[in-house]
N, CA, C and O of each residue as an XYZ file, in Angstrom:
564
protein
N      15.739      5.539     -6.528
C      14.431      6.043     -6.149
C      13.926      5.257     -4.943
O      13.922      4.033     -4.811
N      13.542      6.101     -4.170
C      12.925      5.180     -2.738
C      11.777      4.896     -3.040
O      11.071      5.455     -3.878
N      11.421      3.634     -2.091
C       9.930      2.721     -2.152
C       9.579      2.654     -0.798
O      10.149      2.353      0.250
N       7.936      3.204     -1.307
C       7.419      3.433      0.471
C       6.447      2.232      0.541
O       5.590      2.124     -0.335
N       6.549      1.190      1.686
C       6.338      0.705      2.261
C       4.392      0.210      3.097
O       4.511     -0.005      4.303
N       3.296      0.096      2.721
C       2.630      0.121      3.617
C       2.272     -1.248      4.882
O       1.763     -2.353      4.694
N       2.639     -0.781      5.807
C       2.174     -1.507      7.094
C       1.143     -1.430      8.045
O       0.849     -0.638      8.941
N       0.490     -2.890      7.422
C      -0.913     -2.177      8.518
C      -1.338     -3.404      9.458
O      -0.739     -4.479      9.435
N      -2.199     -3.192     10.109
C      -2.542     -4.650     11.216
C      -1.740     -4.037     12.216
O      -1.522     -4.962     12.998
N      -1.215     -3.098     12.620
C      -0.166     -2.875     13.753
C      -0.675     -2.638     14.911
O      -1.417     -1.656     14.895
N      -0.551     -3.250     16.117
C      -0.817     -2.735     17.633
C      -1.206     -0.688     17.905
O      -0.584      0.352     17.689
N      -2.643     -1.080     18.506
C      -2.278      0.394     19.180
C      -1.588      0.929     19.701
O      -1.300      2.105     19.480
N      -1.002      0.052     20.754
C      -0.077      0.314     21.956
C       1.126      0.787     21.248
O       1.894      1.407     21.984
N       1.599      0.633     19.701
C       3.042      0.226     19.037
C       3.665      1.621     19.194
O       2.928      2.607     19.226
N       5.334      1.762     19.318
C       5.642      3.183     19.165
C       6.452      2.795     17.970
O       6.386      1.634     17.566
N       7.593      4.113     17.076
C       7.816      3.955     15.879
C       9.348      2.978     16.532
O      10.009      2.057     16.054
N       9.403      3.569     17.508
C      10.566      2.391     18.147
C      10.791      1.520     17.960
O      11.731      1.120     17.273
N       9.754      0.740     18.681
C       9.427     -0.915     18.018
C       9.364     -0.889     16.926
O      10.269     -1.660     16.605
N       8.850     -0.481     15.893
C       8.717     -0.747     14.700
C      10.160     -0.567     13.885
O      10.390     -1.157     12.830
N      10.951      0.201     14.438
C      12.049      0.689     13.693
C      12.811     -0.804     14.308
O      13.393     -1.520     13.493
N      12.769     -1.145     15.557
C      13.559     -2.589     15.980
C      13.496     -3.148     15.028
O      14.507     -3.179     14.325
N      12.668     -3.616     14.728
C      11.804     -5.325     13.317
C      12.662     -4.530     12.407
O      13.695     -5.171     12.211
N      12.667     -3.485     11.816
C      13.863     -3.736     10.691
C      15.317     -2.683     10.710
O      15.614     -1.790      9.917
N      16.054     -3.173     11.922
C      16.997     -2.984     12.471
C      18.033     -3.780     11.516
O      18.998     -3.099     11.171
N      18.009     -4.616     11.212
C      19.072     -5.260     10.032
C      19.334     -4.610      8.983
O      20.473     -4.709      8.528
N      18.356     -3.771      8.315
C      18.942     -2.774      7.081
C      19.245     -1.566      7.309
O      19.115     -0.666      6.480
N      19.755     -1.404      8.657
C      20.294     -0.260      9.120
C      19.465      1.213      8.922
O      18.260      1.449      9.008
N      20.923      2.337      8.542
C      19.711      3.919      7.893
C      19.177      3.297      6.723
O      18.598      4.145      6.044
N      19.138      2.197      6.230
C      18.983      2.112      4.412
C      17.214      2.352      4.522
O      16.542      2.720      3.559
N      16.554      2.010      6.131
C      15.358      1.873      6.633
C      14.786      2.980      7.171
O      15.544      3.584      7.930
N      13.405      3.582      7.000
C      13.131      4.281      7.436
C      11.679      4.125      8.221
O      11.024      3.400      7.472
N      11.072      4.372      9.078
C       9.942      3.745      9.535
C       9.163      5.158     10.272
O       9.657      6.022     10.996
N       7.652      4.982      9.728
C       6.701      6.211     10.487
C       5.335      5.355     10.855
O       4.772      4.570     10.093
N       4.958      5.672     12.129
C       3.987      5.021     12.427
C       3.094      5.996     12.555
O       3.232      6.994     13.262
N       1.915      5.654     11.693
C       0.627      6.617     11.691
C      -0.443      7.311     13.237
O      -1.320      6.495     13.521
N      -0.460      8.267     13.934
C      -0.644      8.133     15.319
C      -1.844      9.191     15.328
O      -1.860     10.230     14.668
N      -2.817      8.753     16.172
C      -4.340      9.768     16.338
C      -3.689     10.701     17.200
O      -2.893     10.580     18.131
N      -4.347     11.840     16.536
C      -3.827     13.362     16.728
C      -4.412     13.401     18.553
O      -3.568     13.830     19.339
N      -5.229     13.144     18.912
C      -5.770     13.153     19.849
C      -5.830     12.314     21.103
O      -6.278     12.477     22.238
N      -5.136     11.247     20.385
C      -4.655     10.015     21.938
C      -3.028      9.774     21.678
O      -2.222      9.450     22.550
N      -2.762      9.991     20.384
C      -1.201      9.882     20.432
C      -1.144      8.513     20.556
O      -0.248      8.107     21.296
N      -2.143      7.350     19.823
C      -1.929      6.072     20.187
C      -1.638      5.640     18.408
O      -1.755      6.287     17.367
N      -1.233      4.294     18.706
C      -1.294      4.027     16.580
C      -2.408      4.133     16.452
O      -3.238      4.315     17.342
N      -2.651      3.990     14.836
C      -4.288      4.215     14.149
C      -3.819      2.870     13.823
O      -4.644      2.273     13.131
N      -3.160      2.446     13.991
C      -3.386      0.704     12.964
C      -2.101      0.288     11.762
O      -1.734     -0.794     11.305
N      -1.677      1.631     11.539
C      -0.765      1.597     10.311
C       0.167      2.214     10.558
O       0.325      3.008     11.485
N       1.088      1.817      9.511
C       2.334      3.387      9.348
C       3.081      2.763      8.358
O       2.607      1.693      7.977
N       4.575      3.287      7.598
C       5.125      3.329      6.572
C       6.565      3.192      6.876
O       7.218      3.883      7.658
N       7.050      2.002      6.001
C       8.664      1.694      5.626
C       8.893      2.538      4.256
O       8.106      2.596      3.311
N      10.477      3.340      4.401
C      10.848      3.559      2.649
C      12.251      2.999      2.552
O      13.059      3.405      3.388
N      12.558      2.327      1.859
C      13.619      1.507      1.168
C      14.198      2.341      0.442
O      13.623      3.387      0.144
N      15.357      2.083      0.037
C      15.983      2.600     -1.134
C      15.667      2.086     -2.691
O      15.935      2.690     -3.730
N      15.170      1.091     -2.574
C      14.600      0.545     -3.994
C      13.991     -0.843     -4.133
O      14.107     -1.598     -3.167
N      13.516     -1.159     -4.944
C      12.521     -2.207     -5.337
C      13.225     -3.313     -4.803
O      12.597     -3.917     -3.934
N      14.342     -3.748     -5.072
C      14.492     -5.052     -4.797
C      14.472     -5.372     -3.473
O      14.269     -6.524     -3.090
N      14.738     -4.098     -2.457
C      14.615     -4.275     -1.031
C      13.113     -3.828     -0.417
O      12.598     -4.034      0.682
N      12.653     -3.139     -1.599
C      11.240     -3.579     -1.026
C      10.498     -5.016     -1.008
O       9.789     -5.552     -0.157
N      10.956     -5.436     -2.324
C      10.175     -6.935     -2.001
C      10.959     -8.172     -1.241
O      10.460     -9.278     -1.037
N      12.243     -7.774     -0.877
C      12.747     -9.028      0.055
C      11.943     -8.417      1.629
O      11.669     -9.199      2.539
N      11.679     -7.032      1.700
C      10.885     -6.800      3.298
C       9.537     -7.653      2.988
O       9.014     -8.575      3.615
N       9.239     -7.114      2.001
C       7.794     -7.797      2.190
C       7.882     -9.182      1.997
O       7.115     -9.875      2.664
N       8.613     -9.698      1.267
C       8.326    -11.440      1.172
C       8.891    -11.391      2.826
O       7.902    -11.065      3.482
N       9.780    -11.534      3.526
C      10.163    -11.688      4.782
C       9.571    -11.352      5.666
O       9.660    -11.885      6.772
N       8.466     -9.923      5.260
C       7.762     -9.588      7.324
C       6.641     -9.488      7.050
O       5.952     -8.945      7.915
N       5.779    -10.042      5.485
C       4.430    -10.201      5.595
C       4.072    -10.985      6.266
O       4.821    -11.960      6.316
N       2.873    -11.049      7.088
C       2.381    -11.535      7.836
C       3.307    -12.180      9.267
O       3.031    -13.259      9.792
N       4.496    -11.209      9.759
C       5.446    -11.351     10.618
C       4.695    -11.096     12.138
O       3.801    -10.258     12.024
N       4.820    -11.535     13.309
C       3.870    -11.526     14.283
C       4.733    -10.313     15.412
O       5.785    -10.587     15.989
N       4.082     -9.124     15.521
C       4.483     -8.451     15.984
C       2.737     -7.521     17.050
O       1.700     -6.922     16.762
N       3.886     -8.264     18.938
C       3.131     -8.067     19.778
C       1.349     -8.721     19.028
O       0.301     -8.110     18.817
N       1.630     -9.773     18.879
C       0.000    -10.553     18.772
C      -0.404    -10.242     17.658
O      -1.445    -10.778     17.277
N       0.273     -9.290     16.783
C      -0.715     -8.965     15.750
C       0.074     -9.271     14.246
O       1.144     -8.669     14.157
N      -0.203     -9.911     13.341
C       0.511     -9.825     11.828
C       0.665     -8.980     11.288
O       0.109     -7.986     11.755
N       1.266     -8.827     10.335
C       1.937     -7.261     10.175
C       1.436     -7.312      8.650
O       2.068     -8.270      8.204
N       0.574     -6.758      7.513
C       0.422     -6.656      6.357
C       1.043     -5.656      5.787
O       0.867     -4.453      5.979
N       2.289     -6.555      4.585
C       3.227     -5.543      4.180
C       2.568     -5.108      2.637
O       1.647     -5.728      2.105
N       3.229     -3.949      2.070
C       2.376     -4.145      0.511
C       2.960     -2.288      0.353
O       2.895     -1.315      1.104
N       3.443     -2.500     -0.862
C       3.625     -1.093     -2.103
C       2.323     -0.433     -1.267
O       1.206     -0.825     -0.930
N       3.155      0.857     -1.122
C       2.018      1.682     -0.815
C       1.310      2.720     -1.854
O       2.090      2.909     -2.787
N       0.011      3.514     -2.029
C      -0.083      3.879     -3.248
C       0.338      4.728     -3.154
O       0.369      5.156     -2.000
N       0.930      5.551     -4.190
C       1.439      6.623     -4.316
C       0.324      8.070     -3.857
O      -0.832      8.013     -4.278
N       0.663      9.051     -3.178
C       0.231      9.891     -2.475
C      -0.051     11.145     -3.563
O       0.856     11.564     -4.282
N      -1.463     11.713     -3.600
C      -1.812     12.333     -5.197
C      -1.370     13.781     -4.413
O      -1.321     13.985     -3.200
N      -1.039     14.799     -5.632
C      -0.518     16.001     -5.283
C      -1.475     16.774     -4.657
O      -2.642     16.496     -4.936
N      -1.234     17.849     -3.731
C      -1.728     18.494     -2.664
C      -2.602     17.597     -1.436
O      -3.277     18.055     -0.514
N      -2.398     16.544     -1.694
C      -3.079     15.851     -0.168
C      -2.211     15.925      0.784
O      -1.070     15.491      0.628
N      -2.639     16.509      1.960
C      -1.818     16.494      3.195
C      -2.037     15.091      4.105
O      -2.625     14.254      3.420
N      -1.724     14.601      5.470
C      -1.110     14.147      6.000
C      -2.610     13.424      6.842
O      -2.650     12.354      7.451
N      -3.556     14.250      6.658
C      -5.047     13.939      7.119
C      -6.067     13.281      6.006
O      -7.220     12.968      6.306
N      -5.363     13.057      4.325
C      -6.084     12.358      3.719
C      -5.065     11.532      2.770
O      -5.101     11.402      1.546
N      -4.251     11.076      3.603
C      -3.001     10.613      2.901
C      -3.866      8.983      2.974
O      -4.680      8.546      3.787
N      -3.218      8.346      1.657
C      -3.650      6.721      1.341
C      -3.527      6.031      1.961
O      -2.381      6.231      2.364
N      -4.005      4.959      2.594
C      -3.838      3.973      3.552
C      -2.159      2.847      2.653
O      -1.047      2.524      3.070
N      -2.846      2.653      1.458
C      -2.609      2.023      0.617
C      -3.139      0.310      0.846
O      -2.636     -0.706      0.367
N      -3.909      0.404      1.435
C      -4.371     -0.338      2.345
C      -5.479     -1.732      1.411
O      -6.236     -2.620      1.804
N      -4.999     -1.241      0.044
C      -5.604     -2.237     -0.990
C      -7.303     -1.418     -1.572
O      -8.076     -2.185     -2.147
N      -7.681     -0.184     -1.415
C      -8.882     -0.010     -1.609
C      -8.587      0.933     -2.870
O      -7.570      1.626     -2.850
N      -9.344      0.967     -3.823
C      -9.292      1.514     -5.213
C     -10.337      2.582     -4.957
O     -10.765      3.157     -5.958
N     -10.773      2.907     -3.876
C     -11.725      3.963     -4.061
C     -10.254      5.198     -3.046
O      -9.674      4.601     -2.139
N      -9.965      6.193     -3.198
C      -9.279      6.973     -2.678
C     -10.077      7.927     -1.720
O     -11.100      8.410     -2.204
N      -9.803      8.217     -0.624
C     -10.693      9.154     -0.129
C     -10.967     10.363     -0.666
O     -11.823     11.082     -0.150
N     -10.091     10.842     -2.067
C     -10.500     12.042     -2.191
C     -11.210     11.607     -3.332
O     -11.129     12.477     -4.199
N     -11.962     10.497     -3.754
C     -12.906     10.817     -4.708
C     -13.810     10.145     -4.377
O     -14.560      9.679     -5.235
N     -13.988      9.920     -3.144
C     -15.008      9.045     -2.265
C     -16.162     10.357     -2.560
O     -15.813     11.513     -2.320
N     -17.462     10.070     -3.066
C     -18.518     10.980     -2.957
C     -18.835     11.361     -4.105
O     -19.960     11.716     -4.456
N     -17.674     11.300     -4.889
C     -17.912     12.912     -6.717
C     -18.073     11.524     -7.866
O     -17.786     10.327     -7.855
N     -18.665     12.435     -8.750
C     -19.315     11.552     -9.382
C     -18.493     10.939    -10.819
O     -17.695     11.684    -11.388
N     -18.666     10.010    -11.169
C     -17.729      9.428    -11.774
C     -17.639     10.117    -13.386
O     -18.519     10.760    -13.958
N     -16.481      9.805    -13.815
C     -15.844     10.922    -15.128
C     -16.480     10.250    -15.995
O     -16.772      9.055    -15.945
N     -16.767     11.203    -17.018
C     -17.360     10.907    -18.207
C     -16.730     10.443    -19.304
O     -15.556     10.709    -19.562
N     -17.462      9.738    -19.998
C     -16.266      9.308    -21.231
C     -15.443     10.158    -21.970
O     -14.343      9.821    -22.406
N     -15.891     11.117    -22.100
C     -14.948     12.378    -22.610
C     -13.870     12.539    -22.144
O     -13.058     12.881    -23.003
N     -13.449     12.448    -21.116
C     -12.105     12.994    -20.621
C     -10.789     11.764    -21.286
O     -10.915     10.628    -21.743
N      -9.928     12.385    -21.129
C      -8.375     11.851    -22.017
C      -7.855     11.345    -20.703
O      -6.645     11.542    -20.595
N      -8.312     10.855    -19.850
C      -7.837      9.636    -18.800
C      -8.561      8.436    -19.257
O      -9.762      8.263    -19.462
N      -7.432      7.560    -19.381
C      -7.985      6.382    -19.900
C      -7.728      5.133    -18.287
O      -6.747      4.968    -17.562
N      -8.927      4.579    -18.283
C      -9.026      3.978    -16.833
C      -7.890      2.674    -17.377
O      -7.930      2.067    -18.447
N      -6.914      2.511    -16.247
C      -6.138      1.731    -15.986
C      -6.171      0.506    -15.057
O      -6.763      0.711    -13.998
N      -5.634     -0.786    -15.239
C      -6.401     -1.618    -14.589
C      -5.074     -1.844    -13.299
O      -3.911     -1.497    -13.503
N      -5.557     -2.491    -11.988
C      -4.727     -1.829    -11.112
C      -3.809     -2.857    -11.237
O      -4.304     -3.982    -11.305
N      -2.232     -2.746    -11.300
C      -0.852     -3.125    -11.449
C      -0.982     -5.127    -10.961
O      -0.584     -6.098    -11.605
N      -1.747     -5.061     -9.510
C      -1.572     -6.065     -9.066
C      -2.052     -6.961     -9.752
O      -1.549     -8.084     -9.753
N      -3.298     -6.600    -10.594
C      -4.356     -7.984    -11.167
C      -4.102     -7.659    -12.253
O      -5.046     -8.013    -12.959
N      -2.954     -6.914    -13.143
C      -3.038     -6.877    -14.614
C      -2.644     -8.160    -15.535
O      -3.251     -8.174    -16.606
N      -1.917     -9.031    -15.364
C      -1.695    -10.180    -15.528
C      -2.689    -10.877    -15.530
O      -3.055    -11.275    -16.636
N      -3.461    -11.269    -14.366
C      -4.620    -12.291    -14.558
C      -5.727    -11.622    -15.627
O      -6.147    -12.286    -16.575
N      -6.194    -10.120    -15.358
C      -6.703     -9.454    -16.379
C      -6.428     -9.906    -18.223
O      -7.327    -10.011    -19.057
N      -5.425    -10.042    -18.386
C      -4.956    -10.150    -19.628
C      -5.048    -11.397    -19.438
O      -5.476    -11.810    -20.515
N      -4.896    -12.438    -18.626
C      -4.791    -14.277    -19.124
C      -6.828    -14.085    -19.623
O      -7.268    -14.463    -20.709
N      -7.606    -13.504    -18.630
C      -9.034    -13.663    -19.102
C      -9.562    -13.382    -20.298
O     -10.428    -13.894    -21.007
N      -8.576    -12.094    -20.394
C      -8.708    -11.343    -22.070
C      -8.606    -12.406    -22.802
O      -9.436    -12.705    -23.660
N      -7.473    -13.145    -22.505
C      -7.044    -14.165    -24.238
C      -8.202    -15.329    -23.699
O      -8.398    -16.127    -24.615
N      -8.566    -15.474    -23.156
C      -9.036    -16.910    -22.692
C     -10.641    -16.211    -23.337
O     -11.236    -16.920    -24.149
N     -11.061    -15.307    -23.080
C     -12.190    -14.876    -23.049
C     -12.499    -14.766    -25.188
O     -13.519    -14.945    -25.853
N     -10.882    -14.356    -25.645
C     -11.068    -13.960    -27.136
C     -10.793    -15.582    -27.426
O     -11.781    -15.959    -28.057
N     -10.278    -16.214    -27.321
C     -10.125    -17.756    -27.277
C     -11.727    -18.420    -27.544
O     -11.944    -19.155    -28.507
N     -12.520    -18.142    -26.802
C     -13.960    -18.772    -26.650
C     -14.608    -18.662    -27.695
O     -14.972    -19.467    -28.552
N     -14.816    -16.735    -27.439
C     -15.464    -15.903    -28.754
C     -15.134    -16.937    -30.226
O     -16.007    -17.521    -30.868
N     -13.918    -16.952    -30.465
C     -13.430    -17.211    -31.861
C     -13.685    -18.746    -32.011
O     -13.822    -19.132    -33.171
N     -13.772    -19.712    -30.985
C     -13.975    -20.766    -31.039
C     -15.767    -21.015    -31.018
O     -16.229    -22.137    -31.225
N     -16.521    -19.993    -30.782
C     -18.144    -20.319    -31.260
C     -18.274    -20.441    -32.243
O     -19.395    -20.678    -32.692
């Protein structure tokens, strides 16, 4: 299963060229798209690596986070997964923000519904050390 990639901090000036150079060592296994304004044809800031799988996603990112490309650091990071029918004009930054643009505005779900809120992947660990630490206290008053 492939793993897509988000890269952001990137030069305006950048083409997918350059970007495809920097990870020229993993050959086709690499794939690279740089995000570009419809209207200047310049970068927006971002664009996307896909790997062939996890373990080569996280040796890119431990290796070209914060990698200095043309003056600028490069922020690598799992991109979020892209929700069904969004096209290409409200696609995720993945850019670390938990609000999505498509539910930027609507009003939040009611307890009724059979989605149960999930806590996000990256902080679930520390989440759960607070849990026990937090039931730890409780039981110790």
């Amino acid at each position: 299963m492939s793993v897509r990639l988000y890269i952001g901090n990137l030069p305006k000036e950048l083409e997918r060229q350059e970007l495809a150079a920097v990870f020229e060592e993993y050959g086709d296994a690499v794939t690279t798209k740089v995000i570009t304004d419809r209207k200047t044809g310049k970068c927006r800031g971002f664009g996307f690596v896909t790997v062939k799988n996890d373990e080569e996603a996280d040796q890119i990112i431990e290796k070209f986070n914060g990698y200095v490309l043309k003056e600028s650091p490069m922020k690598i990071e799992k991109a979020n997964p892209r929700a069904k029918g969004d096209g290409e004009s409200t696609e995720s930054s993945g850019g670390g923000s938990s609000v999505s643009k498509r539910s930027k505005g609507k009003s939040k779900k009611s307890s009724g519904d059979n989605e149960a809120v999930q806590p996000d992947p990256r902080w679930a660990q520390e989440l759960e050390k607070l849990k026990e630490l937090l039931a730890a206290q409780t039981t110790n008053s």
